[in-house]
N, C-alpha and C positions, 0 to 999 in steps of 0.2 A: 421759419420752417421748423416743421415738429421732430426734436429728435428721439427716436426710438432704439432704446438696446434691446436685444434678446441672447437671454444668456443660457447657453444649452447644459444638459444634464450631464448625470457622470455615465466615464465611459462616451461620450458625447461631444461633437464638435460642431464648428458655425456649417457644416457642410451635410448635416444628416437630418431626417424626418424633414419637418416641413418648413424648415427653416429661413433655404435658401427661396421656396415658394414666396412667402411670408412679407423676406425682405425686398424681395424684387415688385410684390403687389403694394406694398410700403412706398415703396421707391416713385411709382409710378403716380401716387396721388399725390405727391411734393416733400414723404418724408426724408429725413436723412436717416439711416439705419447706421448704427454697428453691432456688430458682432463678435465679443469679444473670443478668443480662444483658450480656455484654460487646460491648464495641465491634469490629466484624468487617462488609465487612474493611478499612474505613478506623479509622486508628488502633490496629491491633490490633497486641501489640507482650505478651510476657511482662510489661514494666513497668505497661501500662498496664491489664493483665486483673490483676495482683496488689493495685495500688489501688484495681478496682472491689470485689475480695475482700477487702482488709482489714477493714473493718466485720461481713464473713462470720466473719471469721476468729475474732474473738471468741466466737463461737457454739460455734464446732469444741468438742465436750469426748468422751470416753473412750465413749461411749456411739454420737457419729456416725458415719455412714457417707457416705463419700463416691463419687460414680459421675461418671465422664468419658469424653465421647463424642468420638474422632476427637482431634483436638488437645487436649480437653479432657481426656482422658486423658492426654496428656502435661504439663497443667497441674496436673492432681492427683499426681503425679511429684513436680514443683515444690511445691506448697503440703505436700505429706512430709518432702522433703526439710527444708526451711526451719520445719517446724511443732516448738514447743518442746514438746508434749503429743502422749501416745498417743490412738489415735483408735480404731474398734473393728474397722472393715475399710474396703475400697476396690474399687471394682470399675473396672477400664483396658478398654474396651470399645474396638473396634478403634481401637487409638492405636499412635504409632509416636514414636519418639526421635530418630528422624533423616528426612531424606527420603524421599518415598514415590513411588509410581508417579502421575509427571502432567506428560505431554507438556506443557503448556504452558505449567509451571514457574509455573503464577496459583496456586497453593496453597501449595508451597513456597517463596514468595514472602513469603506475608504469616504462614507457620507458622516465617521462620528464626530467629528470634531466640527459641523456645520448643526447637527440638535439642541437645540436648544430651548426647552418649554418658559423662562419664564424671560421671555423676549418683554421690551418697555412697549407694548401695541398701544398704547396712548401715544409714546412719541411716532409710531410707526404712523398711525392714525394725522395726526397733527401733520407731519412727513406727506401726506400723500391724498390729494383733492376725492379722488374714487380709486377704491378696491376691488377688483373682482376675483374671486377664486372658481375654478373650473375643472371639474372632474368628473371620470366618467363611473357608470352604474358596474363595468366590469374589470376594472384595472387593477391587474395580477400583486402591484405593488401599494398601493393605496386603498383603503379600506375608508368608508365614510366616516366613522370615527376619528384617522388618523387626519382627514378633510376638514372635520367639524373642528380640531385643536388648534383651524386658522380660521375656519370664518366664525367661529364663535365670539372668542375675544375680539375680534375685527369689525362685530357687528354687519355682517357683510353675508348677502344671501349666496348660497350656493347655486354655481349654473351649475347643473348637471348633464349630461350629452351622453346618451345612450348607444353601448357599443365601443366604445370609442378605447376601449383596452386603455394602453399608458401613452398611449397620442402620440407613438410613434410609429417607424417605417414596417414594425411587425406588427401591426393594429390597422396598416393601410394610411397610415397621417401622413401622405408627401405632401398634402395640402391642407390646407386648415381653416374652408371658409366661414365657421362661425366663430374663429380667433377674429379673421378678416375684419367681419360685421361689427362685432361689439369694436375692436377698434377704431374702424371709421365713425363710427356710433360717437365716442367718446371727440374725436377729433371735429366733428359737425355740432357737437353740444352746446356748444357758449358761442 
């Protein structure tokens, strides 16, 4: 059975945008899903989202997939990097590795201690069978550029989804069917 994490953004829990959609559509085609809940945005801090994932981490095997929304894409960055096992793909859904666009610096605030540009993407690469990064052409927080400083080095094309804001509940994302698609895509491949 394929297991799938999805690890929600800051500010963000297993229970908002399209999450709960996601895991329940997961569910139904034989995955096992979790979800972990981190602490956001008091206490939230790279170390402290890696100790609520340890006991995840266990889980992780050749077969998992993992999907990260917003910072949590740049969390599954982090848990690549750091993972002594190949995993079978990952999908980086608008995440960003360094600062992003927000006047009033309350995100970048509690997202700095998870930037980090000269991530080892050979071992992330080695870590992880398929890449996929996914963003949209209008997302208040992500700018192509800050898009391009992960699929560049990753060698990994951009999907791009038009409209799609920052793929959450104020963008309309309570569901998420070309997440869906390319997932099951990956899970019918071999």
């Amino acid at each position: 059975m394929p297991k799938v994490f999805i690890i929600h953004g800051a500010y963000g829990n297993p229970n908002e945008n399209w999450i709960p959609w996601l895991k329940e559509e997961l569910e139904k085609i034989g995955c096992e899903v979790f979800v972990p809940r981190f602490p956001t945005p008091e206490n939230q801090s790279l170390e402290t989202w890696l100790k609520v994932f340890g006991p995840f981490q266990k889980q992780v095997d050749e077969n998992s997939i993992l999907i990260g929304h917003s910072i949590g894409a740049n969390f599954v960055l982090h848990i690549l990097e750091k993972s002594d096992r190949k995993i079978r793909a990952a999908f980086i859904v608008a995440g960003a590795i360094s600062p992003v666009v927000d006047p009033k610096n309350q995100v970048n605030e509690i997202n700095k201690t998870f930037y980090k540009k000269k991530f080892n993407w050979k071992r992330i690469r080695e870590n992880c069978k398929d890449i996929y990064t996914i963003i949209s052409d209008n997302d208040p927080y992500i700018t192509m550029a800050l898009a391009e400083e992960i699929s560049k080095p990753l060698g990994v094309t951009l999907t791009l989804i038009e409209g799609g804001g920052h793929f959450n509940r104020k963008a309309g994302y309570e569901k998420f069917p070309q997440l869906l698609e390319m997932v099951e895509d990956v899970l019918t491949a071999d």
